[in-house]
C-alpha positions as CSV (number, residue, x, y, z in Angstrom):
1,X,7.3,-12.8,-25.5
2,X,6.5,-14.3,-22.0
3,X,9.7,-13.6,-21.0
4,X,8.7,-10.1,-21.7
5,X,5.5,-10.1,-20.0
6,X,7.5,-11.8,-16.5
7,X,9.3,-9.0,-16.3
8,X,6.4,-6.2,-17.2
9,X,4.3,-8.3,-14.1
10,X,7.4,-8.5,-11.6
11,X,8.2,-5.1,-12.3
12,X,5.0,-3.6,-11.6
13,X,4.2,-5.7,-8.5
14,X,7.7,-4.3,-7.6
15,X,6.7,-1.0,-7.8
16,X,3.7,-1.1,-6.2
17,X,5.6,-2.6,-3.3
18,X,7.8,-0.3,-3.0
19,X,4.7,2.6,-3.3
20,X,2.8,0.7,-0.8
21,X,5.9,0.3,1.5
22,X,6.5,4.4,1.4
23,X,2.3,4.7,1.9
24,X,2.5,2.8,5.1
25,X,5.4,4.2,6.4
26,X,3.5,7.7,6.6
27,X,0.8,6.6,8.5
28,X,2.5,6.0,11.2
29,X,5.5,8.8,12.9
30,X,8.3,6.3,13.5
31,X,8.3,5.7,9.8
32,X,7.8,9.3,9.2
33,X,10.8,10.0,11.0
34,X,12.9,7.3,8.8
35,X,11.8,9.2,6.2
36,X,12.6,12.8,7.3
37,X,9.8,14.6,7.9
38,X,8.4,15.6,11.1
39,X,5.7,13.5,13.2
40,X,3.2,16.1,12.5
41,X,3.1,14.9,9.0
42,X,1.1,11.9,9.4
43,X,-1.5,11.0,7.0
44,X,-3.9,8.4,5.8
45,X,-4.3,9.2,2.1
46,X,-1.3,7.4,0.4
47,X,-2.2,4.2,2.2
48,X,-5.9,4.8,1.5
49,X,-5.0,4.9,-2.6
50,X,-2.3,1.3,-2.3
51,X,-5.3,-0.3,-0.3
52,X,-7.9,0.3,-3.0
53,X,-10.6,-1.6,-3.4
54,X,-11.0,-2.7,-0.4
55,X,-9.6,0.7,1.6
56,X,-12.6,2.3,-0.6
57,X,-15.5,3.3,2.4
58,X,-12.7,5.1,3.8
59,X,-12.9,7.8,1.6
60,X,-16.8,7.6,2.2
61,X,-16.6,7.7,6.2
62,X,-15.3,9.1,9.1
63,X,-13.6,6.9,11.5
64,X,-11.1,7.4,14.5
65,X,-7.2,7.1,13.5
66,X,-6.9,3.9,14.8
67,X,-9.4,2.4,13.0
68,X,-8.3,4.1,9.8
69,X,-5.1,2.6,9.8
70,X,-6.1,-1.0,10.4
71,X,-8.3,-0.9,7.8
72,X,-5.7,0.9,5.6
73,X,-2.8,-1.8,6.4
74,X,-5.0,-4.5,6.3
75,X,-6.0,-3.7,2.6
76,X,-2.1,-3.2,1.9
77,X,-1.8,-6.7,2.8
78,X,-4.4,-8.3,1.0
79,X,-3.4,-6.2,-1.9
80,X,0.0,-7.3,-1.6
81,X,-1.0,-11.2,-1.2
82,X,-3.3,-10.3,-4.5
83,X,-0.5,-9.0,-6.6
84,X,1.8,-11.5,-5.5
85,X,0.0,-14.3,-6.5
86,X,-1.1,-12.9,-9.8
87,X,3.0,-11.6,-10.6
88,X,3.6,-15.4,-10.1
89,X,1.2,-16.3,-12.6
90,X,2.9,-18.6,-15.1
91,X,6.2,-19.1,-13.2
């Protein structure tokens, strides 16, 4: 049964890794372009929802791009960090 529920937790912080990985890359055009679309494309939103909770007051308030996008990546990575050391839990 915990054998089971390492794979459930690695799986989903997989997941959301990869989600968050595809989230960043279209905030910013070079990553747009390694995706395919065009530059014109970029947006905040995907990166907004990975960062949650801590991306949250974005959605309330409206800042520059610049500042949109550190606050956006820098909630990716403590969300990251977060799901990393829970996925670990019992190994």
């Amino acid at each position: 049964m915990s054998r089971t529920f390492r794979i459930l937790r690695w799986s989903l912080f997989g997941a959301w890794a990869v989600a968050a990985a595809v989230a960043v890359l279209l905030t910013m055009p070079g990553g747009l372009g390694a995706l395919g679309f065009p530059p014109e494309r970029v947006t905040f939103l995907p990166a907004m929802v990975t960062g949650l909770p801590w991306s949250g007051p974005l959605f309330l308030m409206e800042l520059d791009a610049v500042t949109t996008l550190a606050i956006a990546l820098v909630a990716n990575l403590l969300n990251f960090a977060l799901g990393l050391m829970l996925a670990r839990g019992e190994d």
